[in-house]
N, C-alpha and C positions, 0 to 999 in steps of 0.2 A: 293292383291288377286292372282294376278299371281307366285307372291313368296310360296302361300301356297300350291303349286300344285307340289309336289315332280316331275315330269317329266321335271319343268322348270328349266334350270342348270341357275343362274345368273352371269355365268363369261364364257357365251359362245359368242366368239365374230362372232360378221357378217361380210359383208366383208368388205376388206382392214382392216381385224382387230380388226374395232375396238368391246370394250365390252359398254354393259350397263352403267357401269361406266363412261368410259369417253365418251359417249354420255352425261350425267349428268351434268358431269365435263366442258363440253363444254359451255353446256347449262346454266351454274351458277344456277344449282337445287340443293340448298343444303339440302334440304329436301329427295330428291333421294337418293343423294350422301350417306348423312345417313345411311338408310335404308341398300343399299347396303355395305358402307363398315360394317357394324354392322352381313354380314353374312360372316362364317369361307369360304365357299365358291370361295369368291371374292380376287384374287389379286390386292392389288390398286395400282401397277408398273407397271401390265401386257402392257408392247407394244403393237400397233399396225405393221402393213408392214410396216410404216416409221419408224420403233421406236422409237414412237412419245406415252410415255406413260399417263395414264388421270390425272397430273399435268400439263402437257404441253399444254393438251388441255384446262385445266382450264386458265393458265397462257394466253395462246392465247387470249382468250374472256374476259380476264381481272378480273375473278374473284376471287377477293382476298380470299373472306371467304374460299368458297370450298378448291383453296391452301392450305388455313391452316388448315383446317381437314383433308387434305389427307397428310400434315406436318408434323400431328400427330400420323402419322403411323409410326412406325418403318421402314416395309419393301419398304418405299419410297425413293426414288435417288434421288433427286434433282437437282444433276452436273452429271447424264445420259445422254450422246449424245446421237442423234438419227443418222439415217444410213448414213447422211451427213457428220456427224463429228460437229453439230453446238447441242452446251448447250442450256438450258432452259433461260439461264444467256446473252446468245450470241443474241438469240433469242429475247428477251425481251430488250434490248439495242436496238438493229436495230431496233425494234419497238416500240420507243420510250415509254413502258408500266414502269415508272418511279415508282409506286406503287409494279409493279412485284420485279422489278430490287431490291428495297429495299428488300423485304422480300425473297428473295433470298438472299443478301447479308448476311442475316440475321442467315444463317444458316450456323455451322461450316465444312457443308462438301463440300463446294459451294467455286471452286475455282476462283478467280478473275482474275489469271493469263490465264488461260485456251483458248489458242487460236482454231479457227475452223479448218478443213483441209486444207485451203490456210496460215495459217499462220496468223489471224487478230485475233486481243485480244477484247473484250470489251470496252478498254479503247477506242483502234480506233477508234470505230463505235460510241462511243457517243463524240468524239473530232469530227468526220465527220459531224454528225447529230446537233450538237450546244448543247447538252444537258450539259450546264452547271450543274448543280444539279447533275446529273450522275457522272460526269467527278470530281467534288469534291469527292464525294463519293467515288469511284475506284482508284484517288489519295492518301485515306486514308487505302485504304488498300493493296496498292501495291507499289515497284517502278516503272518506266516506262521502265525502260533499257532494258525489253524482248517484249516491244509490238512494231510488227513490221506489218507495217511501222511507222517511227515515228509517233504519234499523231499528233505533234506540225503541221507538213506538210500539214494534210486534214485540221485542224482547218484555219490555213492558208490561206491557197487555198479558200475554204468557206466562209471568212472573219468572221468567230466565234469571236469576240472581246472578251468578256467576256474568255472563254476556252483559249482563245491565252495568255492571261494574268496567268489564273493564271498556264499553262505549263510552262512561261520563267520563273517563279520565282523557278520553282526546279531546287535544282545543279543536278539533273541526267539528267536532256534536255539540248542536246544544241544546240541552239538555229541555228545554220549555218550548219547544219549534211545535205549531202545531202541524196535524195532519189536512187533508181536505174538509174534515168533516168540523175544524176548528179545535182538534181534542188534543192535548200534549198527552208527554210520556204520563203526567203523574195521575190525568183524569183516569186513563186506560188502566194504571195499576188499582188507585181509589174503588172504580165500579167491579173489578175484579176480586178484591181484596185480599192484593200480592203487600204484606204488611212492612215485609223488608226490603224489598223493589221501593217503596212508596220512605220511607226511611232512609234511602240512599238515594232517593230524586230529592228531598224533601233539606237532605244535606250542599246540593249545588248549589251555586251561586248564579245568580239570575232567575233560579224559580221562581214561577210567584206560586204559592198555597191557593190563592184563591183566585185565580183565573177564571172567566167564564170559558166554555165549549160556545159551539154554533147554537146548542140548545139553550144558551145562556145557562148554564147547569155548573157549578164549583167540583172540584174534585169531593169538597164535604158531601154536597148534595149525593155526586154519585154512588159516596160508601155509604151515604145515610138508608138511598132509596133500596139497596141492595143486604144489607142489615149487619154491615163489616164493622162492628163496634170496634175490634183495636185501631182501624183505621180512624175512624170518627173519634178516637179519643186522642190518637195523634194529630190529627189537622186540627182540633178546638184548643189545643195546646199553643198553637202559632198567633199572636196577637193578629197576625194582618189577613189572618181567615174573621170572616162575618158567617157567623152562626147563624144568622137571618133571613139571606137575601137568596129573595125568590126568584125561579127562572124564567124562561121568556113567556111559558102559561101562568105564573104566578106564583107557584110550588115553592115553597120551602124545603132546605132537611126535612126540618118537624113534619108537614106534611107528609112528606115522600115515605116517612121511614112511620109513620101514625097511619097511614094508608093500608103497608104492606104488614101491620103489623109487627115490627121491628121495636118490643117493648123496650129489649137493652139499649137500645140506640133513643130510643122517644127519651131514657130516663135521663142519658147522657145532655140531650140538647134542652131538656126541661130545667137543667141546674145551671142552663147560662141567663142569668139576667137580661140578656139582648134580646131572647128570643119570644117572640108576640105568639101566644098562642090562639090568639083569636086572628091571628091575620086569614085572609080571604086570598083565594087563590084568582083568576082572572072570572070563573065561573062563580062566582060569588060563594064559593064552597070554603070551611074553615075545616082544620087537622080531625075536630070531633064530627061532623058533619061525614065525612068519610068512613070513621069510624065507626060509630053508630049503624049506618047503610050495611059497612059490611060484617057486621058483629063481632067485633075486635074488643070483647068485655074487658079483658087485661088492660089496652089502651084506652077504651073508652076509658076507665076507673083514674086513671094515671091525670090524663089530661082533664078530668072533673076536679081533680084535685088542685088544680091550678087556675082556679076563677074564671073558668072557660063560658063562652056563650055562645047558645045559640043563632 
């Protein structure tokens, strides 16, 4: 009724932009949508102020059908950023819309590679998120070698098992790359204490177990200081892990994990021979020393019992 009133323009938007359309679009009215794009009047790209156009909106609310009638326009973009610098694609990934993600993919001018303004690809944000089913997908149509930061790293960290599996098996990851901050896949799983993430990095070839971080810190140190006994009993299994060595403050495991009171862990690294219980941290502080301060009787007791001095 209102379309047959020549004064009414149907592709005038209100504010912040937006039109008729992608209020429709929003709404999953396909029936609207119709109507509307069916007059010469209507641009079905037109931006709003976020240049955020009514597929995005569509995309947003999830609704598939609409997408694909507005698909089916010629004059539609699909891999359009909006003023952020983030795709429809980018978009739909971080939002876990797996239905979207597909039928974008779907289309040839949708690129996969396409990172946002900081630099994060797709691939990223669904190895971050666990979205395994994504993460195959964007494997099949991309390498990994430009998505930065590694994948492998957030999957890691998160303890993604599924997604961490199948990154190690491409020759383009590898599997010990570190981040900026100097930390590989396995430090991120270790301080977390993702036990089978750290078991299937722990199985590649090229790891090394005992890497230093930027903080000069061992994957040991970081499950030690964090109190992930399966983890610490898995890395002191590896001969070319040092049960010992302290990081760039002077810290040991023993320390880190006798600090925080981590008695299963202190007992573990008290049963390897290597390890100096009197060693001094850079502050001239030793494992009892700390303990003591902070009334850690259980480990205070532990580490008396091993010829400890003050």
């Amino acid at each position: 009724m209102l379309l047959s009133r020549e004064e009414v323009s149907p592709d005038k938007p209100a504010d912040r932009g937006r039109t008729s359309l992608s209020f429709a679009a929003q709404n999953g009215d396909e029936g609207v949508v119709k109507i509307l794009l069916a007059r010469e009047e209507v641009n079905p790209d037109r931006p709003d102020n976020s240049g955020q156009t009514p597929l995005w909106h569509a995309a947003r609310g999830g609704h598939e059908q609409v997408m694909k009638l507005l698909l089916g326009r010629e004059e539609v973009s699909p891999d359009k950023p909006d003023n952020d610098g983030q795709t429809l694609l980018l978009y739909a990934v971080r939002n876990k819309h797996e239905g979207v993600v597909k039928i974008l993919l779907g289309q040839e001018e949708v690129n996969p590679n396409k990172p946002e303004n900081d630099g994060i690809t797709p691939l990223v944000y669904a190895a971050f998120t666990g979205q395994e089913v994504v993460v195959k997908i964007l494997l099949g149509k991309r390498s990994t070698q430009r998505a930065r930061p590694a994948p492998l790293l957030y999957a890691a960290c998160k303890g993604h098992l599924g997604v961490v599996k199948r990154l190690v098996r491409r020759e383009d990851v590898n599997p010990d790359k570190l981040d900026n901050y100097g930390t590989t896949p396995l430090s991120y799983a270790a301080w977390k204490g993702h036990m089978r993430v750290v078991k299937i990095l722990l199985a590649q070839e090229g790891v090394d177990p005992d890497k230093l971080d930027g903080d000069g810190r061992t994957p040991l140190s970081c499950a030690a200081q964090n109190g992930h006994r399966g983890v610490v009993k898995m890395l002191l299994k590896r001969e070319e892990v040092s049960p010992d060595k302290p990081d760039n403050l002077g810290q040991t495991p023993l320390l880190l994990a006798a600090r925080s009171g981590y008695e299963e862990v202190v007992k573990l690294l008290l049963g390897r021979k290597e390890v100096n219980v009197n060693k001094r941290d850079n502050r001239g502080q030793t494992p009892l020393m700390y303990t003591v301060n902070r009334g850690r009787k259980t480990v205070v007791a532990l580490l008396q019992s091993h010829e400890v001095v003050l």
